[in-house]
Wavefront OBJ file of the C-alpha trace (Angstrom):
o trace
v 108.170 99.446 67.128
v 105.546 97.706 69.516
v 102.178 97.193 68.232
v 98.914 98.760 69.616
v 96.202 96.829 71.196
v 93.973 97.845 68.475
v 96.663 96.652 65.903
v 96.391 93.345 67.509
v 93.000 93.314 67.525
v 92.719 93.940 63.765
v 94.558 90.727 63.275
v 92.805 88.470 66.120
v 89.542 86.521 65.157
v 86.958 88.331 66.922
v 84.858 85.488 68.550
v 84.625 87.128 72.372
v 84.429 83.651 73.139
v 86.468 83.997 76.436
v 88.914 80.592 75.900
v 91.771 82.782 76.664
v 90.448 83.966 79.891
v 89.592 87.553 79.032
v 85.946 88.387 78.123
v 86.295 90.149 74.709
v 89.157 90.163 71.821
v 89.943 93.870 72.211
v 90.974 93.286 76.273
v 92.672 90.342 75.244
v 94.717 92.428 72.682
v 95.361 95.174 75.508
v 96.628 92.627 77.513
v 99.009 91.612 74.902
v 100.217 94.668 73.882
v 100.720 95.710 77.677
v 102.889 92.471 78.126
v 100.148 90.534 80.188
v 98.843 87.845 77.934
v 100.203 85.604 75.676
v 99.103 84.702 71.870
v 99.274 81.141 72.724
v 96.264 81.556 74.900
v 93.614 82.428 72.074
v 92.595 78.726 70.490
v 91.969 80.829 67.190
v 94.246 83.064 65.843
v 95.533 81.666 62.634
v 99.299 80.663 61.366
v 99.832 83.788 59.418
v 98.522 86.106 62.286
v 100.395 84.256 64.423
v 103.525 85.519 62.338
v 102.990 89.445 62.024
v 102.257 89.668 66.179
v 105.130 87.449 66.887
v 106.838 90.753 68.518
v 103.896 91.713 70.250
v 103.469 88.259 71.684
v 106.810 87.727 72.500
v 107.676 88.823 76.447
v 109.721 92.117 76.617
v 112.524 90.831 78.294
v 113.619 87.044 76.580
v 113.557 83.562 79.065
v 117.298 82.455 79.157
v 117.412 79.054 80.341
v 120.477 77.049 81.212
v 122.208 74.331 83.499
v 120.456 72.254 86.361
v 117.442 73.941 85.383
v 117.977 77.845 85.848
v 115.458 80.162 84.238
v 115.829 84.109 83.590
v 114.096 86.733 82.902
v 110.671 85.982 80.958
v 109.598 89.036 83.381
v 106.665 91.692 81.900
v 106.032 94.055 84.746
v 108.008 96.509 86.441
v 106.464 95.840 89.810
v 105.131 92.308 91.429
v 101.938 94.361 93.004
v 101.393 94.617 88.782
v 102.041 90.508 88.443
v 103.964 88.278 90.501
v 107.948 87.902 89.510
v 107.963 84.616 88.018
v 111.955 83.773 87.957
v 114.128 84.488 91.155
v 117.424 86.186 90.815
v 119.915 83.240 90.237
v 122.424 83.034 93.013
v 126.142 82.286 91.965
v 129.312 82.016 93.960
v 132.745 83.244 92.507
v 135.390 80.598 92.131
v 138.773 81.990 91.365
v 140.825 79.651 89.072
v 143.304 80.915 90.673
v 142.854 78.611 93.150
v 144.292 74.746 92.944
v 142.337 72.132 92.026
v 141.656 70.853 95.533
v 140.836 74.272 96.709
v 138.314 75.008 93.883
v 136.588 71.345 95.079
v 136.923 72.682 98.820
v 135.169 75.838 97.870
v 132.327 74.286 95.323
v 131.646 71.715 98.230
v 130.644 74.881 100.380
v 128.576 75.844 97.918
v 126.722 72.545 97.546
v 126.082 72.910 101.088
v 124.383 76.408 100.865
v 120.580 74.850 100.807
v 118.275 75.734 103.176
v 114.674 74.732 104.315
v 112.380 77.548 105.851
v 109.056 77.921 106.022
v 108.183 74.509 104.638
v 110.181 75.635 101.951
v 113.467 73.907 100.141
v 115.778 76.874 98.605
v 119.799 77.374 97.999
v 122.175 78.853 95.596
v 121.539 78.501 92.036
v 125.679 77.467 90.845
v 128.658 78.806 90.900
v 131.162 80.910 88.395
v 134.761 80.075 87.470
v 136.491 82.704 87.113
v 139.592 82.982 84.625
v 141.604 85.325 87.128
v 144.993 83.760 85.789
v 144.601 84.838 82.261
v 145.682 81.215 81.993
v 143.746 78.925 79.436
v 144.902 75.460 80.966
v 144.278 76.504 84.843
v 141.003 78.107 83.873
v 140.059 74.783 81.970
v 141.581 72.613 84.954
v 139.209 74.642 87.231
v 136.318 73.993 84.822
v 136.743 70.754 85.252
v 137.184 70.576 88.733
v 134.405 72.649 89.558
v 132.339 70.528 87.376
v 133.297 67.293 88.754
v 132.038 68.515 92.708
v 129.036 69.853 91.629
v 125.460 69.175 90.275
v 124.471 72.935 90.341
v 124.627 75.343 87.172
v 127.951 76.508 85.771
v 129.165 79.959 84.802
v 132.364 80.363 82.722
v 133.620 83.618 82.819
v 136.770 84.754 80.412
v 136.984 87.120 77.319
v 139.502 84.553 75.994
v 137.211 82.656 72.794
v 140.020 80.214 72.838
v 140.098 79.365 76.542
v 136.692 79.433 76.687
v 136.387 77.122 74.091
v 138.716 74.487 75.747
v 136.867 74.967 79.153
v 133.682 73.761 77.297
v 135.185 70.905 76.307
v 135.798 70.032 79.836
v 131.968 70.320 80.601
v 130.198 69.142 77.481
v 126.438 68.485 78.218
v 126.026 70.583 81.214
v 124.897 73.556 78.925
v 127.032 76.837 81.466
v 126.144 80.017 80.931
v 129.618 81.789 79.153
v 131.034 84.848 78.912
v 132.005 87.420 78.413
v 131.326 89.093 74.877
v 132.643 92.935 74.167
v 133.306 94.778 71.080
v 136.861 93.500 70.996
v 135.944 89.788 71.156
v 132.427 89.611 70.246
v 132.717 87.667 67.015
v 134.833 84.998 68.251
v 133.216 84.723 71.692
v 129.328 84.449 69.472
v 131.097 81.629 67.567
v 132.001 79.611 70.626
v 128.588 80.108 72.381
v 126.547 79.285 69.027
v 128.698 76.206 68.562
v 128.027 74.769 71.819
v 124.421 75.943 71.773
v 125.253 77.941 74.714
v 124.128 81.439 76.396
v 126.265 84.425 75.961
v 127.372 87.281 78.778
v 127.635 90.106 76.871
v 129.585 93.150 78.484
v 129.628 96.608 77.223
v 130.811 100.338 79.187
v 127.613 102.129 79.196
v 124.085 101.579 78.092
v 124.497 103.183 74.950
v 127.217 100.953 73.692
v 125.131 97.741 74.979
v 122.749 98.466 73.057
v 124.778 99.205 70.050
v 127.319 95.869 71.011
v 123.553 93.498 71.229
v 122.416 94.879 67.729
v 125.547 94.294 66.088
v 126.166 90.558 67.554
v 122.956 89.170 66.160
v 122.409 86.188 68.693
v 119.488 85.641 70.994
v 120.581 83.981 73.729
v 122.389 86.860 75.567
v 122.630 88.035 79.374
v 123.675 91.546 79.651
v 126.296 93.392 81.883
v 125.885 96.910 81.431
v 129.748 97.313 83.199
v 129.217 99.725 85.806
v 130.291 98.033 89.121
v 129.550 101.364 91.856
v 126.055 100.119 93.706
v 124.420 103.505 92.258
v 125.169 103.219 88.942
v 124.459 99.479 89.287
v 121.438 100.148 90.272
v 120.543 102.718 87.527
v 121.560 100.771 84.654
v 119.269 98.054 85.649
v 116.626 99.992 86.503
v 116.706 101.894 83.203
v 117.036 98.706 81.376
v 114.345 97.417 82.798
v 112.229 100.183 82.229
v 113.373 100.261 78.754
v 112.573 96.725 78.082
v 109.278 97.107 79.561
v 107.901 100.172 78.785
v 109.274 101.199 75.535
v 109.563 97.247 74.472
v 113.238 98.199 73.913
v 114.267 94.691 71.812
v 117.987 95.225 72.567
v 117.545 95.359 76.297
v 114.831 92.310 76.343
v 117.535 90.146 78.020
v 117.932 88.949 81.577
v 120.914 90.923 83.373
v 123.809 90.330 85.850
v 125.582 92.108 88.221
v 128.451 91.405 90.200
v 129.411 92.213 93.886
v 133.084 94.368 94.565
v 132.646 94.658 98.717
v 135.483 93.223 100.397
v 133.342 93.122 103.440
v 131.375 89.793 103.102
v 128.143 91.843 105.136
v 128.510 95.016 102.703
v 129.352 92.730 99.758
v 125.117 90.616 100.806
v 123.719 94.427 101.220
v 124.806 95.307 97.728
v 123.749 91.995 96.611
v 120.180 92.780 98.016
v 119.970 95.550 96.203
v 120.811 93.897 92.725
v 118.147 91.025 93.691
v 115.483 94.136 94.438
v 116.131 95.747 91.338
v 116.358 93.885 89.020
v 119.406 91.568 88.372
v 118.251 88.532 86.838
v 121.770 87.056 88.380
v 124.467 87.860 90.556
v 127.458 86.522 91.501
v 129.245 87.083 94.790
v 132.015 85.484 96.736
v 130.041 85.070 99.905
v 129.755 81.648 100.761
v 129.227 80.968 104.532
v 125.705 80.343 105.347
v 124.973 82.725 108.239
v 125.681 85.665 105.065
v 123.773 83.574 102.419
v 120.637 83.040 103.978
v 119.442 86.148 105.069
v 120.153 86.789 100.731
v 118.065 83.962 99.788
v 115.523 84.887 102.294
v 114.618 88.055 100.854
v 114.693 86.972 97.465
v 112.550 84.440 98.214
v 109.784 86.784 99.942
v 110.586 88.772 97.045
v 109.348 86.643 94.659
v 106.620 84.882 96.806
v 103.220 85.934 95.009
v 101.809 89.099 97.441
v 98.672 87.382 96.456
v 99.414 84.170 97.485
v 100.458 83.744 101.165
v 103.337 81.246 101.595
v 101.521 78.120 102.635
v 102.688 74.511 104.473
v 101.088 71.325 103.067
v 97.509 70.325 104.139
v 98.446 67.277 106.459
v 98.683 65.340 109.783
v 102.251 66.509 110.564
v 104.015 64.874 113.125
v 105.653 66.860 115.941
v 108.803 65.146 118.020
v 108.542 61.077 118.174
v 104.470 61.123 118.526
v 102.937 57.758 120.210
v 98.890 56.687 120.595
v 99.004 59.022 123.472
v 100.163 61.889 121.636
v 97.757 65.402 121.513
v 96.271 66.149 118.551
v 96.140 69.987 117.917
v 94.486 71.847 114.711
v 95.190 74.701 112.700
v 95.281 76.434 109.169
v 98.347 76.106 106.837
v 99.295 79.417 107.041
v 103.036 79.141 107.037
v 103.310 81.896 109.928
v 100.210 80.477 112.009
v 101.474 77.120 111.838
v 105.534 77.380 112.394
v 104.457 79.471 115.599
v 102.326 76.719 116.533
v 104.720 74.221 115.735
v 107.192 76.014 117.880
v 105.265 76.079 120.670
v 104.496 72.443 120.679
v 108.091 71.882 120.036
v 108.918 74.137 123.210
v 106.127 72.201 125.758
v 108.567 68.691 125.009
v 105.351 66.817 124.470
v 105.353 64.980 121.003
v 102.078 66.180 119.109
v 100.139 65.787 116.010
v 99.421 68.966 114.386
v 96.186 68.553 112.008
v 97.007 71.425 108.710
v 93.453 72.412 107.621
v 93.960 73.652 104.004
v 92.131 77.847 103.944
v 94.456 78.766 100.933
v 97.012 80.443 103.385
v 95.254 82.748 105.640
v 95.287 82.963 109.364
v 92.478 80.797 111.743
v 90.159 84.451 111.788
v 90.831 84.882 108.843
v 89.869 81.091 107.524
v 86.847 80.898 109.490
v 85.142 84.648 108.570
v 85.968 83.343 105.034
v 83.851 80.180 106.066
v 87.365 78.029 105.309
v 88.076 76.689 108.564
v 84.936 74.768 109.290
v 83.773 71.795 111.279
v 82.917 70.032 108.135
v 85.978 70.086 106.903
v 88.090 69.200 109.993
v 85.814 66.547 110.179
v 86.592 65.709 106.965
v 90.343 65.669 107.050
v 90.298 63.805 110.395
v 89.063 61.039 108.192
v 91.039 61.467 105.166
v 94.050 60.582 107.020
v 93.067 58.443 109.354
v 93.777 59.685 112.735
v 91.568 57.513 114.875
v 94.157 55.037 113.858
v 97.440 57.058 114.967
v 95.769 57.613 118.317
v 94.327 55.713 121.403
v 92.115 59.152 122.552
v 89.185 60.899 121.082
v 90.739 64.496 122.055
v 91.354 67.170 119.300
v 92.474 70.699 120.191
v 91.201 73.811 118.198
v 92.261 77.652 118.365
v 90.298 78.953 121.108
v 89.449 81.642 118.618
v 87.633 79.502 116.882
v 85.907 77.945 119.673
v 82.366 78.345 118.612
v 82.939 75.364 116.127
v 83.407 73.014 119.147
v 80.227 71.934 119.291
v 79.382 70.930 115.584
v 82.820 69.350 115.297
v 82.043 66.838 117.933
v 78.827 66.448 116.785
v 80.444 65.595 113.307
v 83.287 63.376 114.611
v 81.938 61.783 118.292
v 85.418 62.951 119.738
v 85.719 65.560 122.952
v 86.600 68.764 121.278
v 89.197 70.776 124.109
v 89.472 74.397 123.064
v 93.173 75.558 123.056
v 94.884 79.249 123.899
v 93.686 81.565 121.331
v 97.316 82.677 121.213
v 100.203 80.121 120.216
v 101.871 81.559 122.930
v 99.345 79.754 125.365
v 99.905 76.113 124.039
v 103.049 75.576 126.075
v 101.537 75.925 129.807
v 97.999 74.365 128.361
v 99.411 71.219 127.046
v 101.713 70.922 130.030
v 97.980 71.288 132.118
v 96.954 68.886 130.103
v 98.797 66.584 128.749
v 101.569 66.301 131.038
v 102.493 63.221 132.553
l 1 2 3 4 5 6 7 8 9 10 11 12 13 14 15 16 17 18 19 20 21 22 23 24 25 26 27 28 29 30 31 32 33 34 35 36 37 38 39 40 41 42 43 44 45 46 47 48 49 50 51 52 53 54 55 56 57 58 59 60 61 62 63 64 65 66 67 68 69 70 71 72 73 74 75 76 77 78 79 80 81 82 83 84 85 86 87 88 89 90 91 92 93 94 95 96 97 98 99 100 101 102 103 104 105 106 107 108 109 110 111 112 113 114 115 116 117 118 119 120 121 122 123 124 125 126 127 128 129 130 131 132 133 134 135 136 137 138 139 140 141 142 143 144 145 146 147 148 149 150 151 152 153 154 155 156 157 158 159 160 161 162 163 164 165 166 167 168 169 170 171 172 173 174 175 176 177 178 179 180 181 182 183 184 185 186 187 188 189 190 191 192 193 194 195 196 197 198 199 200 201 202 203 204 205 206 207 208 209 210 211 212 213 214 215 216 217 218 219 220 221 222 223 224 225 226 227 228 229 230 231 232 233 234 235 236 237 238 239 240 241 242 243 244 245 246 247 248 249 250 251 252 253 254 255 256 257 258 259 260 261 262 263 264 265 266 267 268 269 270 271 272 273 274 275 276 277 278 279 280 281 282 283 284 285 286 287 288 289 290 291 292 293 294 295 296 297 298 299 300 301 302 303 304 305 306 307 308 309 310 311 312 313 314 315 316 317 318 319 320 321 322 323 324 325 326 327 328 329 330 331 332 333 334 335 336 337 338 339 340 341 342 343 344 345 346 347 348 349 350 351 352 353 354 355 356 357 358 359 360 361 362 363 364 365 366 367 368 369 370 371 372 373 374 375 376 377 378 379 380 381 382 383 384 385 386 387 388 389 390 391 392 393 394 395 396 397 398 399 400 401 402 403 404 405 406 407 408 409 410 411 412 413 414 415 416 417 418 419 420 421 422 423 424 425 426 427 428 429 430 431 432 433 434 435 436 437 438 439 440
């Protein structure tokens, strides 16, 4: 059973002295018994304390790490408005070892091409999942390997044969695949395998009730669950009530990241239901989508999903070139705002006059926003005008700010000696005002 705050309390040291960011020992023990602190953050709780609030300290729902880096679960709220999602839902696409050897290359070499940039941002799919379709323990080991030998990304094995699953690890020593899948008719075997290769373990049970019951009775941490169901709705419920469980009632045999699996034939149904799993709250799924125009719109919501609502998405403080800039190019300035500057960027793309575009940093927000804030000021334009050295890139003394902003124009000369032009106060404006301006 979950320990109260003021059980915690009882065994912290009672200094208040703050080091673990919350004012007094009793909030910090709140926080820990409602999942949002960690006993690694006070500097003095001692060894054996340390022991008897291990469970209370530990997350409710376990970090499963393996592969090319791919973390799961380690989540403690229910909602991100509570505390930003910390690990996305892994992306993995189904390959069938059904398939020959130079078809399951052909495939995983679509999948290595599923990476995107947007927004400033670099995302793709996480791996992929071989499949052992054929019942076959050579072809799925074959596929194993060539799967493995095309690809850098994360590896899934997925049979309920502890024998074929132990020859398809052979075939991929060191690259640490997630492998599966454990029920109550293979469980011991299959825990044998996965322990001996120091491995994560799928484990699969019909129902919630016999998950639970299957988890207890197998003993090993490293698990994944699949609660079975395969219908969106009852997808849906079994990971919500599994979350729930594992958050709210600190539920130890449902503390485990989760994956679901797509069955639409349609490849747009099969990225709906997908959506769904990534909203709540697969910490995986695997699909057999693989063409980018149906995988991005996927990895696009799961990336606003787990962007912190806190935090706008932001583009790196900079002097970015636009198109092949020369001495003569303009020089334009704005906040780093992802949306504010992409629609700026566009525009300047659009008027087919190379541009520098000046990215003032105002933690995200919008030019109003920045400057009511006091974050997009003439001081600090100044400021970043110097720090990269854009006298040097051009052979004018011209910078362009939002003309929302245009009651900094005068200071901002006055700080830099250049002619400060005030720009459109709508992006949509730069295109005819740089042509006015800076056409040939």
């Amino acid at each position: 059973m979950a320990l109260t705050g003021l059980d915690i309390y009882k065994q912290l040291p009672k200094k208040n002295c703050g080091e673990c960011g919350v004012p007094t020992c009793l909030a910090f023990a709140m926080a820990l018994a409602a999942g949002k602190a960690a006993l690694a953050s006070c500097p003095y709780v001692s060894d054996a304390a340390k022991e008897m609030l291990d469970s209370a300290s530990a997350p409710p729902i376990k970090k499963i790490a393996f592969g090319a880096g791919v973390e799961l679960g380690d989540e403690t709220v229910m909602f991100r408005h509570d505390k930003t999602f910390f690990h996305p839902t892994g992306i993995f696409i189904r390959v069938s070892d059904n398939l020959s050897a130079s078809d399951v290359e052909a495939r995983v070499k679509e999948v290595n091409d599923l990476q995107f940039e947007r927004v400033g941002l670099n995302y793709g799919v996480e791996g992929v999942a071989v499949v052992n379709d054929s019942a076959d323990s050579g072809k799925f080991a074959a596929a194993v390997k060539a799967a493995a030998g095309a690809t850098e990304l994360s590896l899934v094995l997925q049979t309920e044969d502890a024998a074929a699953l132990k020859a398809a690890l052979e075939t991929v020593a060191g690259r640490k695949p997630l492998v599966g899948t454990a029920t109550a008719a293979n469980y011991e075997a299959m825990v044998e395998v996965a322990k001996t290769a120091g491995v994560p373990l799928i484990v699969k049970a019909d129902g919630l009730d016999a998950l639970a019951e299957l988890v207890e009775k197998i003993g090993y941490k490293e698990l994944v669950l699949d609660p079975g169901s395969r219908e969106t709705s009852k997808v849906l419920a079994d990971l919500t009530h599994i979350r729930r469980l594992a958050i709210k009632k600190k539920f130890r045999p449902f503390g485990y990241p989760v994956v679901a699996f797509t069955n639409k034939q349609n490849a747009l149904d099969e990225i709906v239901q997908a959506g769904i799993y990534v909203s709540k709250y697969a910490s995986m799924v695997v699909i057999d989508a693989v063409k980018k125009e149906q995988i991005l719109p996927l990895l696009t919501f799961r990336q606003n999903l787990y962007t912190d609502p806190q935090k706008p998405i932001q583009v790196e403080p900079n002097l970015h070139a636009v198109g092949d800039v020369t001495p003569n190019s303009p020089l334009y300035v704005t906040t780093n705002f992802s949306l504010t500057y992409y629609t700026v960027q566009g525009e300047v793309e659009a008027s087919k006059i190379p541009s520098y575009i000046l990215a003032v940093d105002t933690d995200g927000t919008s030019v109003l926003t920045a400057y009511a804030a006091g974050k997009f000021e003439p001081e600090k334009v100044a400021e970043l005008m110097e720090k990269y050295d854009v006298a040097s890139k051009v052979n004018h003394q011209k910078v362009v700010i939002p003309g929302y902003v245009a009651v900094i124009s005068g200071k901002l000369k006055e700080k830099t000696g250049w002619e400060v032009m005030v720009g459109p106060r709508e992006a949509s404006g730069i295109m005819s005002f740089a042509k006015s301006n800076f056409g040939s």
